[in-house]
N, C-alpha and C positions, 0 to 999 in steps of 0.2 A: 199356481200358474194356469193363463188360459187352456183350452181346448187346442189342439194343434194337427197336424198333420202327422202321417205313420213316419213320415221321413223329409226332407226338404227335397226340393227342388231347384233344379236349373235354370236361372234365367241371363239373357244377354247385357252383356254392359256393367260396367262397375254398378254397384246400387251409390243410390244420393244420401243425403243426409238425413234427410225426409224419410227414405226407407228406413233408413234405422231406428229413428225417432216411431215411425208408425209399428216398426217391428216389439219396442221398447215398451210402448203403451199400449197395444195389440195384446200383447201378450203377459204384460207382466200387470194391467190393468182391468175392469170388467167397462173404462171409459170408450163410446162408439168410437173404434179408431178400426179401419181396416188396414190390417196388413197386406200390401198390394204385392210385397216380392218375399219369397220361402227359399232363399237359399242359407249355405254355408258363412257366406262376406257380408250377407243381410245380418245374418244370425249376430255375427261378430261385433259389426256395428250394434247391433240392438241390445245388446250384454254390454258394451262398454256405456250406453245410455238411459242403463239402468236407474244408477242414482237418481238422474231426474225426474222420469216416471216415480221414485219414492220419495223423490223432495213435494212430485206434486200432491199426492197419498197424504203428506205431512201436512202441508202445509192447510190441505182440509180441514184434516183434522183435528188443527190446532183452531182454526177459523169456529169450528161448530164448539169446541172447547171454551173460546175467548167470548162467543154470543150467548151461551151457557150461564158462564158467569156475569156476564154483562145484566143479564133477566134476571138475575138472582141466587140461579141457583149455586148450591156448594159446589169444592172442591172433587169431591164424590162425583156427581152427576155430571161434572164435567168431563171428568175420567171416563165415566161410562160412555159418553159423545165420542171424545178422541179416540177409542178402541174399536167405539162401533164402526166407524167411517172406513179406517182400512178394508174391514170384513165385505163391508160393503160395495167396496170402491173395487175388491178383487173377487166378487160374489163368495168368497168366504173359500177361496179355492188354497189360498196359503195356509188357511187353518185344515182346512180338509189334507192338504200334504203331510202337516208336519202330525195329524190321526193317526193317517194312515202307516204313516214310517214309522211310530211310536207303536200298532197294532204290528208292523213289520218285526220292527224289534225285540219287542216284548214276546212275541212268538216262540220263540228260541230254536224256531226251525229253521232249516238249510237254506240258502237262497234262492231257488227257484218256488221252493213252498212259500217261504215269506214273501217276493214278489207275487206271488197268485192273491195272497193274502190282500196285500195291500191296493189291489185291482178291482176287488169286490166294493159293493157299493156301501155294503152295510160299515159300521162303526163297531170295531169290540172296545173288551173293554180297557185295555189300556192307552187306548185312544181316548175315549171319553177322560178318564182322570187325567193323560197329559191336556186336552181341552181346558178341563176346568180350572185345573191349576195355570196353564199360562193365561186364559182371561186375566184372574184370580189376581196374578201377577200383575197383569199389565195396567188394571187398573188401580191396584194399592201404588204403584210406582208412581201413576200418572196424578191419583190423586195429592200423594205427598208434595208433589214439584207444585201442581197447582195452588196447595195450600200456601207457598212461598210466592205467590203470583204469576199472574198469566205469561207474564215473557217468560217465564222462566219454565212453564209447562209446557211452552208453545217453542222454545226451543228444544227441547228432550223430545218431544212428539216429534218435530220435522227430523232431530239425529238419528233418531231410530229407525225412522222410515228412509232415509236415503242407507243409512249405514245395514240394514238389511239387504237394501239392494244391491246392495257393491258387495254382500258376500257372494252376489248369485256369480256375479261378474268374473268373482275369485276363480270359484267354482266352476267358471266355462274356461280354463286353463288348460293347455296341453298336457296329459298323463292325467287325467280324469276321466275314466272311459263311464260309457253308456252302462249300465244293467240291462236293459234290453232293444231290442234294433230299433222301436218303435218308440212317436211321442215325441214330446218338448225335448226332455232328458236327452235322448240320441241327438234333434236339430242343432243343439248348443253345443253338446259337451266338445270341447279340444277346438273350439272355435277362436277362443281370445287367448291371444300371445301373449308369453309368461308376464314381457316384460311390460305389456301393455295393462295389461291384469294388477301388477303390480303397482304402474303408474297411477291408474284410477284408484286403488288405495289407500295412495300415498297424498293424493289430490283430495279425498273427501274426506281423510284423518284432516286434513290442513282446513277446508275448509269448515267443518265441523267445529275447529278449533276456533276459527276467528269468530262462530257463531258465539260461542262461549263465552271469547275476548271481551263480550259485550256488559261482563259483569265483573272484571276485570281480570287480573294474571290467571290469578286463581281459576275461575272459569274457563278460559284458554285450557288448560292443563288438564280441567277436571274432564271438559268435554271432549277432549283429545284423548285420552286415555279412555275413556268410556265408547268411544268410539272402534277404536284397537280394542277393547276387550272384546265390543260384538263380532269384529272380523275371529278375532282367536277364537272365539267359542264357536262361531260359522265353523270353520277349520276343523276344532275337534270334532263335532258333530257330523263332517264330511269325510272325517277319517272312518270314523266307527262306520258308518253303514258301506264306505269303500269294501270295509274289511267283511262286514255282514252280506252287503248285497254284490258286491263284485264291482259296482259303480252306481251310476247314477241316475234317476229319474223325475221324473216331474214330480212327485210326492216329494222328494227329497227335498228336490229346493224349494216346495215352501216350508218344509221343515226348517231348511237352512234359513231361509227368511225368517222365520218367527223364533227361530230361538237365538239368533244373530242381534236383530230388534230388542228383544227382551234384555238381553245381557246388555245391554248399552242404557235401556232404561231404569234396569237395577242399578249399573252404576252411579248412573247420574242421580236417583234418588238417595241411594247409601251419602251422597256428599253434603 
């Protein structure tokens, strides 16, 4: 997740839609978008506007995939394209989270030593091996789907990048507190209503689904389910470090992100 402020801000007047949208891509994107309003009802909107921001993520990345193969190259290299573009599209700050929580974790110290941990700049080492392995991951997945053709890698790519972001969404739910006052982590967390939280859920399992539709029942189903498993694995991954770090931070949720994503692209390749 971007750079943010130690804490939000007050400002006058409902926010627009715009604000949310700019809060959404602002922050959860590395695309020139200024966030113009830093409050709590910004914040809120901008968490339920998530998916979009990773439909756009997606759908890049399926574009530089599809022109890949279009020039020749393999299934392989196309993989390598669709993976690289998120990294790049969010200057690589979701992979840098879900490092840093893995060096958090792997720690096996108390939570305020692990948070210090995960604050420094450098990378240990089981950071690097969770790196390498979800790369690792993401592109044996992406390349499998491509090997079955490009719509069909180019909708796994767009699923996982909105269905990552709707964990974030999950994640800014009432009774998900901060790990510490400061950062993205504090601006979001217990910002989005349960029930609101939920809806956006239940709206990108659906429409996820009808992406799938496109290759027929079967598809529907596979991509619906692969969908709910990213959110589920989202969840467990936001239990465990609840329980390790006390709540939540911006390391976290790109943690949540990338391992959210991943599970949804594992599934959809297992099919």
């Amino acid at each position: 997740m971007s750079e943010a402020p130690d804490s939000p801000t007050a400002a006058p007047g409902p926010p627009a839609r715009t604000d949310a949208l700019r809060f959404a891509f602002g922050t959860l994107t590395a695309l020139p978008v200024r966030v113009t309003r830093w409050d709590r009802e910004t914040a809120r909107g901008g968490m339920l506007c998530a998916p979009l921001a990773g439909l756009a993520v997606g759908a890049a990345a399926a574009a530089l995939g599809g022109a890949l193969l279009l020039l020749g190259g393999g299934p392989l290299l196309a993989a390598v394209g669709s993976a690289a573009v998120p990294a790049a599209l969010t200057r690589g700050l979701h992979l840098d989270g879900l490092a840093d929580t893995a060096d958090g974790l792997g720690s096996g110290r108390p939570a305020a030593d692990a948070l210090r941990i995960m604050k420094q700049s450098d990378i240990g080492p089981f950071g690097v091996i969770t790196l390498l392995f979800t790369l690792f991951a993401q592109v044996a997945a992406v390349s499998e789907l491509y090997a079955d053709g490009w719509a069909r890698g180019a909708t796994a790519v767009a699923v996982a990048a909105v269905t990552a972001r709707c964990a974030l969404a999950l994640t800014s739910r009432p009774g998900v507190p901060a790990a510490r006052p400061g950062g993205l982590g504090a601006a979001v967390a217990g910002t989005v209503p349960l029930r609101a939280a939920l809806l956006c859920a239940a709206l990108v399992t659906a429409l996820c689904a009808a992406a799938g539709a496109l290759s027929g029942p079967w598809g529907a189903l596979h991509t619906g389910v692969a969908a709910l498993t990213g959110l589920g694995t989202g969840e467990l991954v936001l239990r465990h470090c609840r329980r390790r770090f006390g709540g939540v931070t911006g390391d976290v949720f790109g943690a949540l992100a990338e391992s959210a994503g991943l599970a949804a692209l594992v599934v959809l390749a297992l099919g």
